[in-house]
C-alpha positions as CSV (number, residue, x, y, z in Angstrom):
1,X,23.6,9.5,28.7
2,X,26.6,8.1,26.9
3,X,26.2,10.8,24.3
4,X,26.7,13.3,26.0
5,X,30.3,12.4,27.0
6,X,31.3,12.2,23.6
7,X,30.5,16.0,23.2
8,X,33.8,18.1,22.9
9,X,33.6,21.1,25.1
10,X,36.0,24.4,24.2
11,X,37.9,26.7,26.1
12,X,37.9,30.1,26.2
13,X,41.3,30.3,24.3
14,X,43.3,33.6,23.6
15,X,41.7,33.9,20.3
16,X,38.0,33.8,21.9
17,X,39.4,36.3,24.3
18,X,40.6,38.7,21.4
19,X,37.2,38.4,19.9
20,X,35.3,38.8,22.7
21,X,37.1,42.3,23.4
22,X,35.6,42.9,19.4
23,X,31.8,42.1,20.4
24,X,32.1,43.9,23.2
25,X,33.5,47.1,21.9
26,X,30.9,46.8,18.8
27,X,28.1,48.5,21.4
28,X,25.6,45.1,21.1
29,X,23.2,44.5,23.3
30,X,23.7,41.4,24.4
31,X,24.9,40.1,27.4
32,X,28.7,39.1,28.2
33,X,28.5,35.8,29.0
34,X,26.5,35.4,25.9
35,X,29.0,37.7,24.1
36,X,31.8,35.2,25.9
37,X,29.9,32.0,24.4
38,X,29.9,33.7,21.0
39,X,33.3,34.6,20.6
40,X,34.2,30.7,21.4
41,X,32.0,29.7,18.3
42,X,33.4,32.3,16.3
43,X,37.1,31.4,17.7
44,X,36.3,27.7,16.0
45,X,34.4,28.7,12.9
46,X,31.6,26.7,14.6
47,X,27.8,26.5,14.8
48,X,26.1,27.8,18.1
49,X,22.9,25.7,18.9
50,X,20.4,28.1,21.0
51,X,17.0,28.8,21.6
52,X,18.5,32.5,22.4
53,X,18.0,33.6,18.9
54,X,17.1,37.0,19.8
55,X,20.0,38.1,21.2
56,X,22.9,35.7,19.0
57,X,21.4,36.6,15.5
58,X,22.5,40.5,16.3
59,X,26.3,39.1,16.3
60,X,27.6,39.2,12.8
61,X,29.2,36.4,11.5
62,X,27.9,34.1,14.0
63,X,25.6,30.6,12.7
64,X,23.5,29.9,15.6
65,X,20.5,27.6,15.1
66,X,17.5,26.7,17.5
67,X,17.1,22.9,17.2
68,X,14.2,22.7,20.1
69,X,11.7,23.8,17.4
């Protein structure tokens, strides 16, 4: 359980903010929280880890990888 504390968690900065107001004017169709989750991994330059493949590989740019398979 340890592990788990060691994780970093990000904010929703003013930079995720501004590039969640991109997605979401770029007529997806994906949810906003999800929108909101992608714009912080985008905001870092970071990888997303979800099984939600469906709906994050329509958001350009984004790395998202499903590590439950």
């Amino acid at each position: 359980m340890r592990f788990f504390n060691e994780i970093p968690v990000l904010d929703y900065t003013e930079v995720a903010a501004s590039q969640f107001e991109d997605l979401r004017h770029s007529k997806l169709r994906v949810g906003s929280m999800d929108l909101k989750i992608a714009s912080i991994a985008l905001s870092h330059d970071g990888l997303l880890l979800s099984s939600n493949l469906k709906d994050f590989n329509q958001i350009p740019e984004l790395r998202v990888e499903d590590w439950t398979k």
